[in-house]
N, C-alpha and C positions, 0 to 999 in steps of 0.2 A: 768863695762860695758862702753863701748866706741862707740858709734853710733852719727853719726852727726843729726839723725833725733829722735826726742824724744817727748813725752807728751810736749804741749797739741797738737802738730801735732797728726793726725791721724796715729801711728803707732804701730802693734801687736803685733812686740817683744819688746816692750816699757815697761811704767809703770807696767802692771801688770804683767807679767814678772818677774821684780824685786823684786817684790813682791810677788811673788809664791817663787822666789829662796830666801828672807828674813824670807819666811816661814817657812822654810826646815832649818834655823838654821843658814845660809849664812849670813855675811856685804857684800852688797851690795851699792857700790857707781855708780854715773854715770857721765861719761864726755863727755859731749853735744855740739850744737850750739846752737844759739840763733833761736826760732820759725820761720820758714817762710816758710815750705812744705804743701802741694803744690803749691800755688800761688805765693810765690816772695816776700810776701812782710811781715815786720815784725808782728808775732801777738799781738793785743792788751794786753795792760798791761808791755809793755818787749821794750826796748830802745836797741840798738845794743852796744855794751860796748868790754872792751876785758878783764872784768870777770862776772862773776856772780854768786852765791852763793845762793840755796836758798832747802828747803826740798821739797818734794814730796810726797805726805803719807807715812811720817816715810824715805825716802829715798832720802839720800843729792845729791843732784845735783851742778853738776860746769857746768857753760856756757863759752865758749870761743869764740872770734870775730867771726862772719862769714858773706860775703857777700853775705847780700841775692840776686836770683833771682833763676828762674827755665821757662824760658821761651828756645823761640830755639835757642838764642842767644849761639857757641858753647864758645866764648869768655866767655860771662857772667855766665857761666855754669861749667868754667871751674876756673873762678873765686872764686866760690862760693866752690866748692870741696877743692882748693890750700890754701883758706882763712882759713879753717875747719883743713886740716892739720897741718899747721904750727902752727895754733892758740893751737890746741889740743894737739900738741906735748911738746909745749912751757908746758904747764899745768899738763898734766901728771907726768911731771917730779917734780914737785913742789906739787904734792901730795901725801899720804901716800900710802906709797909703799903695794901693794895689793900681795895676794899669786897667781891670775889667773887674766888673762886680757882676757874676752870675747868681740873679737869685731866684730861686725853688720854694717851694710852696708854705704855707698858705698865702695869696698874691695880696692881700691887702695888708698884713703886718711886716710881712718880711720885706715887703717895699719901702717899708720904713727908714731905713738904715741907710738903704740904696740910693732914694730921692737926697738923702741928708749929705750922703757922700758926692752926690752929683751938683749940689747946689753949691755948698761948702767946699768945695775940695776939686770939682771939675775932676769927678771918674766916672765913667761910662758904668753904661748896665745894664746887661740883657737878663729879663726874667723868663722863666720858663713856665708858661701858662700851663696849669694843670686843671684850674676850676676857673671859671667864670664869674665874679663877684660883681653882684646880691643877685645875679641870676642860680647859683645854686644854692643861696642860703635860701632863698623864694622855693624854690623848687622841692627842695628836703623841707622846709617846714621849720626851719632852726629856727630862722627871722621873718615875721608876718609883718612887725610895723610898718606902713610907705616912706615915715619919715626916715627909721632909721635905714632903710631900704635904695633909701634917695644919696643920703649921705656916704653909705659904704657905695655907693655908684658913683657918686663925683670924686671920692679919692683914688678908686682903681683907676677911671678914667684919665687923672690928675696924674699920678704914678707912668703909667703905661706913657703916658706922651711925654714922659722924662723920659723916657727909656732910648738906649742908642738903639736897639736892635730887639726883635719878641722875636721868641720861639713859643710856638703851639701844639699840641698833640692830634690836630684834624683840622682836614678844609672849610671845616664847618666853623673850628672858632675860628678860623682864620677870616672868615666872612663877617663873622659876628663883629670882631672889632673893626674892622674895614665900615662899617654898616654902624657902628658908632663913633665914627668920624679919628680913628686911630690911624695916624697916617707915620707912622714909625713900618720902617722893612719888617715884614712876617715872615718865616720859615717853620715851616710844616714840617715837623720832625717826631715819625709817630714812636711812644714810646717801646721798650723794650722789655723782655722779662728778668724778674729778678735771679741773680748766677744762682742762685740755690735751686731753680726751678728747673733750671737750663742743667746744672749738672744730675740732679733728680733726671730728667729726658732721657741721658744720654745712658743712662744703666735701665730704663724700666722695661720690663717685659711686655709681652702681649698679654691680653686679659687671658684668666681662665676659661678654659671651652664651656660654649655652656651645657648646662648642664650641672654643673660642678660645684654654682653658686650662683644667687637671683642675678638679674641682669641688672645694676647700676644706676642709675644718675648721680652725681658726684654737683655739689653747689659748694667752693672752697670760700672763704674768702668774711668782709664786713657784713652784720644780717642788720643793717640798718635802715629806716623810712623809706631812701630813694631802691633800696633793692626790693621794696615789694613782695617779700616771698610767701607771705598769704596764699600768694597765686600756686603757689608750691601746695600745699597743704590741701587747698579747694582740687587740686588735677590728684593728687595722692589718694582722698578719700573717693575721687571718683574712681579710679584707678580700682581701688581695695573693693566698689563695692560690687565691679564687672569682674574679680578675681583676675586681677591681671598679678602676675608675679615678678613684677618691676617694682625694685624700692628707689627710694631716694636717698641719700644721705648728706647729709648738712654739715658742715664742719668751720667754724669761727666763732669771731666774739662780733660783740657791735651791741647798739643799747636796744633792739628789738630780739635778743637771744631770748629772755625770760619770756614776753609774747608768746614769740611761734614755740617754746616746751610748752605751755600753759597749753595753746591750742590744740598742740599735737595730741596732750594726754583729754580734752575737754571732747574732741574728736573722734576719739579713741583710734587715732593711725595707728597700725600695727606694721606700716609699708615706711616707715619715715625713720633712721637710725641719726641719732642727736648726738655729737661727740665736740670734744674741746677743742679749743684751737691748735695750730701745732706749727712749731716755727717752721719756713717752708722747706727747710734744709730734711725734716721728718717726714716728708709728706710723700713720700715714697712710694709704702707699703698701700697709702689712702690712692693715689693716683692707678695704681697697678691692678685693683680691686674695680677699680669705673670703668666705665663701658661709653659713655658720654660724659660732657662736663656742661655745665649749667650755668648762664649770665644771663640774668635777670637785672632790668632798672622801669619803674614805675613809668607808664605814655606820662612823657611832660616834654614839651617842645628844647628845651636845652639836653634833654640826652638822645636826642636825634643828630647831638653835632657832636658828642661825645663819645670816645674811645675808652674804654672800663680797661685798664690796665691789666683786668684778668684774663681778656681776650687774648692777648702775647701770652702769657702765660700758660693758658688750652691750649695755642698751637705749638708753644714748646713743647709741650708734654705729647702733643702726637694723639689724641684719642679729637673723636668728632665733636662737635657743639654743636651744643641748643641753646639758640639764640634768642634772650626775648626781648629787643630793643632796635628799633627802628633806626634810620638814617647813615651815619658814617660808619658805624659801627656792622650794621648787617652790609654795609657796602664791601667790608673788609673781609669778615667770613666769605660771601660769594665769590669774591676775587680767586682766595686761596682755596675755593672750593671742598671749605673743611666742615660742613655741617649744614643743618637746615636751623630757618626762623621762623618766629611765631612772633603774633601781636603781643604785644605787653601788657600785661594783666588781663589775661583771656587763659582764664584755666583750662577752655575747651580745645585752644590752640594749640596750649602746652601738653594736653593728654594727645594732641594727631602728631605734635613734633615726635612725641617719643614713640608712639606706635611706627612712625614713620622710621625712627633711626632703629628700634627693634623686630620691627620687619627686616632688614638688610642683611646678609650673611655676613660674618664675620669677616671674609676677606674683603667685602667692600665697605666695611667700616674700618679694616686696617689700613684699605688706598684713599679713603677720605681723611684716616687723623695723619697720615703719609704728610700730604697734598699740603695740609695743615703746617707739617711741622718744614716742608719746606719750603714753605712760602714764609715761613718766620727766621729760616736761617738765608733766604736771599734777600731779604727784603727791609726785616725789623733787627737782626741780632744785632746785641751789645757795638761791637768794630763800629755799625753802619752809623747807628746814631750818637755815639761819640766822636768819630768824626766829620759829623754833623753838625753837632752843638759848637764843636772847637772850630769849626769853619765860623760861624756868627762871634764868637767870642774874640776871636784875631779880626776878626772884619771889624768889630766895635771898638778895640783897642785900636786900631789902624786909624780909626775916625777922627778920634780924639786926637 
């Protein structure tokens, strides 16, 4: 495995993972960076080095240099990917030569190592598309340059059609690279939710009656450019100023945190509660308190083919969504029948989603985040898409 972001970051195609596919009979190695997602900065325990050696329950791990940060700095950002490459490439090569090279995200550095392994070495590699590159650095605003725009687009391109085998997270990119002439086997394997969310699910209560406490909207998760949550803030104060007694509460980091406080106090919301991140394994007591859950991404024609990983995560947890994002993604709510949508960035949409799920009685908002949570255990849980991934994975090894 090859991912720059890995245990003890917060990440769910991570350790355990690897340990489902060590289950199934696989070695499994991994070749990482050094701790610093999300916040920038190295995690306790771990000195920045350009190696590191160390196991993982049962599963050896290599760390190679990387520069931490993750702020909006496009410089320091860009640093931190380039550092990850060449660090991880240098290393690969100097480790024992594996039969598949699975690699995970971000798709244009961590290909790095993979293409070098494939060229050099003749080993397969199936990447796991999670983002579309230079369509979501365009889309988030990271990267404005054409040329540089042009370049990171000929090497995903260049990458992906090394590849024995891609895995996608929607039909939609699955089209997308089909439609930019990727003629490598794609497999639509939509993501799952993190075990910490999934075991949070399986203990959470029903909300309090109301009554008892304001009625919720819960937004968990990055508050960053492509999540748009202005739109939050614009439905809040309208909200506050027809006296409706629905709050919202916001809970993460991401580099628009400071923004939307500045807003919230320049606004004077009184309906909007601001609280800190919380690894998801805490997020408990914040899940048990909402009444709906919230996924927001800015109208931009790439997250119409885009699945928000938070969306497994809402139907984990079993409460309704409010959806504000167009195309595969509202295609998936409807399916499971777990929530209503709205246009994206239409605060007037987003103040009829919530009167709409606060008009509802309690009991058909308990058979909706129901519907929700079990359309996530037939459909998306952890089992189905690992072995999923290990179907392409054997199928690529077998090629070679």
């Amino acid at each position: 495995m090859i991912t720059q972001w890995f245990q003890p970051e917060p990440h769910f195609k991570g350790l355990g993972f690897a340990k489902a596919l060590q289950a199934m009979g696989h070695d499994v190695e991994v070749l990482t960076g050094f701790p610093n997602y999300p916040g920038g900065k190295v995690y306790p325990g771990y000195r920045v080095g350009l190696r590191k050696n160390e196991v993982m329950d049962g599963i050896p791990v290599t760390r190679g240099y990387i520069y931490p940060s993750h702020d909006s700095s496009a410089l320091r950002r860009i640093a931190n990917y380039v550092s990850f490459a060449l660090s991880s490439t240098v290393l690969a090569l100097t480790l024992r030569k594996p039969d598949v090279v699975y690699v995970y995200t971000p798709p244009m550095t961590a290909a790095l190592p993979a293409v070098a392994l494939r060229l050099l070495r003749r080993v397969p590699f199936v990447p796991d598309v999670q983002d579309l590159w230079p369509d979501t650095l365009a889309a988030t605003g990271m990267v404005n340059n054409p040329r540089v725009l042009g370049l990171i687009g000929w090497w995903t391109n260049f990458s992906l059609r090394r590849a024995t085998r891609i895995v996608v997270l929607s039909a939609g990119f699955r089209q997308r690279l089909l439609d930019r002439g990727i003629r490598v086997p794609i497999a639509v394997v939509h993501n799952w939710a993190p075990s910490e969310i999934v075991d949070v699910a399986r203990t959470l209560p029903a909300p309090p009656a109301p009554g008892v406490r304001p009625f919720t909207i819960l937004f968990a998760g990055n508050m960053g450019k492509a999540q748009g949550l202005d739109v939050v803030l614009k439905a809040a104060e309208l909200l506050q100023r027809e006296g409706s007694t629905v709050r919202f509460a916001l809970i993460g980091g991401g580099v628009e945190r400071g923004h939307l406080k500045q807003r919230i106090d320049d606004l004077q919301l009184h309906n909007v509660d601001f609280h800190e991140p919380l690894h998801p394994s805490k997020m408990g007591e914040v899940f048990a308190n909402a009444d709906a859950l919230l996924v927001h991404l800015r109208a931009d024609p790439l997250f119409e083919i885009t699945i928000p990983s938070k969306i497994q995560a809402y139907l984990a947890i079993g409460r309704p969504v409010i959806l504000g994002v167009r195309g595969d993604a509202a295609d998936m709510v409807r399916d499971a029948k777990a929530g209503v949508s709205f246009d994206p960035d239409s605060h007037l949409g987003l103040v009829a989603a919530v009167k709409q799920i606060f008009a509802l009685s309690p009991s058909d908002r308990a058979d909706m985040g129901a519907a929700g949570q079990r359309f996530y255990n037939e459909r998306l849980a952890f089992d189905i898409g690992v072995a999923a991934i290990e179907r392409e994975l054997c199928a690529a090894a077998e090629r070679r």
